[in-house]
C-alpha positions as CSV (number, residue, x, y, z in Angstrom):
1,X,-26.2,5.4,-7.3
2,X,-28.6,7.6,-8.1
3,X,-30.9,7.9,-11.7
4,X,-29.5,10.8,-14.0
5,X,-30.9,14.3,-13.8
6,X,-34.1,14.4,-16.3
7,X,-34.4,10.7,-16.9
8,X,-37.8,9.6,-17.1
9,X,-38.4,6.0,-17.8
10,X,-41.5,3.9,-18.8
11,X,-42.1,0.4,-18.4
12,X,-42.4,-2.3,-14.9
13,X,-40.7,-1.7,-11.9
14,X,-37.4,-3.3,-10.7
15,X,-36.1,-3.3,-7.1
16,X,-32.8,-2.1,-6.4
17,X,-31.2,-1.9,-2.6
18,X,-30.5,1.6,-1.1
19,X,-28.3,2.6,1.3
20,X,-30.6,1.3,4.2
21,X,-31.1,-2.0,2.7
22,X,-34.5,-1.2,1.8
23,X,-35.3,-1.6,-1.7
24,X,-36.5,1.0,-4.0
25,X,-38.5,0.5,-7.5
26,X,-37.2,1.6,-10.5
27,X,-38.7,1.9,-14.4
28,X,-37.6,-1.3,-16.3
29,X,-34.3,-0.2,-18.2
30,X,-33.2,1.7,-15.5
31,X,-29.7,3.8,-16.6
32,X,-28.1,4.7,-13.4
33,X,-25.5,7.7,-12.4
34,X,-22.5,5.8,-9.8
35,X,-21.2,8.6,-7.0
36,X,-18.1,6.9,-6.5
37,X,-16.2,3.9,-7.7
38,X,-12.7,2.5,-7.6
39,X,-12.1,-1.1,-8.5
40,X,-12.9,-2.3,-11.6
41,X,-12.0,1.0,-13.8
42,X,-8.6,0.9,-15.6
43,X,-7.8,4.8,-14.4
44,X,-9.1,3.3,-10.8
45,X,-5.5,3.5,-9.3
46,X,-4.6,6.4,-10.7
47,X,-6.9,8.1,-8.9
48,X,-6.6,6.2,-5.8
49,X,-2.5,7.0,-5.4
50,X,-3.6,11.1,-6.4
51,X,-6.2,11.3,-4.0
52,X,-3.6,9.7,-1.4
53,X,-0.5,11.7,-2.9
54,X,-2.9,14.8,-2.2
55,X,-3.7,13.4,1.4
56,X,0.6,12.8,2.3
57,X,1.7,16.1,0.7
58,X,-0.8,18.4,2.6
59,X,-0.1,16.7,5.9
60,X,3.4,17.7,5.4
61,X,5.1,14.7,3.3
62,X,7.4,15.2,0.6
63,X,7.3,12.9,-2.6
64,X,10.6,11.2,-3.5
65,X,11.4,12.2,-7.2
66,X,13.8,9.0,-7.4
67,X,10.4,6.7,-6.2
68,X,7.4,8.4,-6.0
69,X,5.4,5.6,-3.7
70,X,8.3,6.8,-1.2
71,X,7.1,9.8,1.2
72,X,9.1,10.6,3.3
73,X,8.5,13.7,7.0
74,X,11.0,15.1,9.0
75,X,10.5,17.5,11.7
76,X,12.7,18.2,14.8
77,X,14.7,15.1,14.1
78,X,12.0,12.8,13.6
79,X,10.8,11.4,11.1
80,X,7.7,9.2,9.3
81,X,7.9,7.4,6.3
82,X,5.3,5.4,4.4
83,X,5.5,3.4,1.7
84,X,3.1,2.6,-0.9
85,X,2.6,-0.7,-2.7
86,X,-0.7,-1.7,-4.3
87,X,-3.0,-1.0,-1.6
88,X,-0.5,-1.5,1.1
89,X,1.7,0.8,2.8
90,X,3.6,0.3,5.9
91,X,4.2,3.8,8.3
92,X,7.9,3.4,9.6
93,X,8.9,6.1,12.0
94,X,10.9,6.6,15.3
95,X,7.8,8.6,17.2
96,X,4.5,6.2,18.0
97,X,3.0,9.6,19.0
98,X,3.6,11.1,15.6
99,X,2.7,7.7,13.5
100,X,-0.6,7.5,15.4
101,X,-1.0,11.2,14.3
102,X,-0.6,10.3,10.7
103,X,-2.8,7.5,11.1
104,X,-6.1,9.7,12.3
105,X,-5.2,11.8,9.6
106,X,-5.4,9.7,7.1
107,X,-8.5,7.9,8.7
108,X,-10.1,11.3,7.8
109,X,-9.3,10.7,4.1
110,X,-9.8,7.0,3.7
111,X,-11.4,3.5,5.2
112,X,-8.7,1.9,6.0
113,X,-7.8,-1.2,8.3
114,X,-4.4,-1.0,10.8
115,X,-2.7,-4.4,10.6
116,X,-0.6,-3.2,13.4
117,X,3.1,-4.6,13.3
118,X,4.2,-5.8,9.7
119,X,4.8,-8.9,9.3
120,X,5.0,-9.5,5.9
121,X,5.1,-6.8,2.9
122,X,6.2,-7.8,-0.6
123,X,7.3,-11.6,0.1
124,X,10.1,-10.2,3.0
125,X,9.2,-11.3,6.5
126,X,9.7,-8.8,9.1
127,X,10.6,-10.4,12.1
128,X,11.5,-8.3,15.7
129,X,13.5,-8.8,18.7
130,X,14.6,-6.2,21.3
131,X,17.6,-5.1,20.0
132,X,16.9,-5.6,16.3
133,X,14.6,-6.0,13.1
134,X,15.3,-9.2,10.8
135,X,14.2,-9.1,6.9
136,X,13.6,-12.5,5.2
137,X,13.0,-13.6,1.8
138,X,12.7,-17.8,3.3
139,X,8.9,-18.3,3.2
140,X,9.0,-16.8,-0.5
141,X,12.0,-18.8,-1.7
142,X,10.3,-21.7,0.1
143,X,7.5,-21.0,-1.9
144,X,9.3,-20.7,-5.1
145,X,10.7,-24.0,-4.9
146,X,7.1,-25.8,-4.1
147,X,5.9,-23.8,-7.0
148,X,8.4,-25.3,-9.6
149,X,8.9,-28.5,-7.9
150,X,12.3,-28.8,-6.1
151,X,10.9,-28.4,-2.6
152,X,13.2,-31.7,-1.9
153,X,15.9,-31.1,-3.9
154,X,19.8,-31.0,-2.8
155,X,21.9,-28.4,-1.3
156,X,24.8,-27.8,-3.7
157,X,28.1,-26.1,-2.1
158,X,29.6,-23.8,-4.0
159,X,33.5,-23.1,-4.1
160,X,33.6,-20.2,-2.3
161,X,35.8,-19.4,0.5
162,X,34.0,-19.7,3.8
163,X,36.2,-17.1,5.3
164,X,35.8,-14.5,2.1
165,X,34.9,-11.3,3.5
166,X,33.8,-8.4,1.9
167,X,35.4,-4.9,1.8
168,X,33.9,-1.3,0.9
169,X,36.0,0.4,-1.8
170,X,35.6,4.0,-3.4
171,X,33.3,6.4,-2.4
172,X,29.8,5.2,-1.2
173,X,26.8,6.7,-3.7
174,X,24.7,9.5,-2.8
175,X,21.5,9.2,-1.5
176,X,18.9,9.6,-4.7
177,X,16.0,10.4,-2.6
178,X,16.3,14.6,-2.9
179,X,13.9,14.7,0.7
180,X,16.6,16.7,2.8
């Protein structure tokens, strides 16, 4: 923070901290100007998903017009796609090479902390094998039930066929994210 342009203030001295930690004397009644802030203002995330919208969009991401946390890249059949959610947003992509790129670049833009592999992201747990990626919703329901007290409650079967399988009919939808 810095005092406003022209202020001139009477009164005792206060102490505030600086920068360096070392502590700096002020007039009593001491108006200050803040640089930068983010939590605490209602517009705060507003201008925390523009500045980051800005950031995607000139590194080459388009915006999905369907969900615009969804951005999506593709160049010469690879592709990077991040989504955002609150202050979280996993970078999915099939090129470590060109995720790590994205990552420096937006290191450039923002303090940020890599969590490496996702493990969890909005209650689904994102477990990996070799051959394949398993989403779960367990720990959440698991939750749930603690929450509302029926962690020990009974299984009830329903009447449904074990052996029912389900079949695709009609044409499948179009894809709503216009990225292409």
């Amino acid at each position: 923070m810095k005092l406003p342009q022209g202020y001139r203030g009477e009164g005792e001295s206060i102490l505030c901290a600086s920068k360096n930690r070392n502590p700096i004397s002020f007039p009593a009644h001491t108006v200050c100007k803040l640089h930068k802030s983010l939590y605490g203002l209602k517009q705060a995330p507003r201008q925390w998903f523009s500045k980051l919208s800005t950031s995607l969009l000139s590194f080459g991401f388009l915006q999905s017009k369907a969900y615009y946390s969804l951005f999506i890249k593709r160049t010469n059949r690879r592709y990077r796609v991040i989504l955002v959610y609150v202050d979280g947003m996993p970078i999915i992509g099939d090129n470590l090479q060109l995720i790590t790129h994205l990552k420096d670049h937006l290191h450039r833009w923002f303090q940020m902390k890599d969590l490496k592999d996702l493990r969890y992201f909005i209650d689904i747990e994102i477990t990996r094998s070799k051959h394949e990626i398993s989403l779960s919703q367990r720990k959440y329901v698991m939750d749930l039930l603690k929450d509302v007290g029926m962690l020990n409650s009974k299984l009830v079967y329903l009447s449904m066929d074990r052996n029912t399988s389900f079949t695709q009919e009609g044409e499948p939808l179009l894809d709503p994210a216009p990225y292409r």
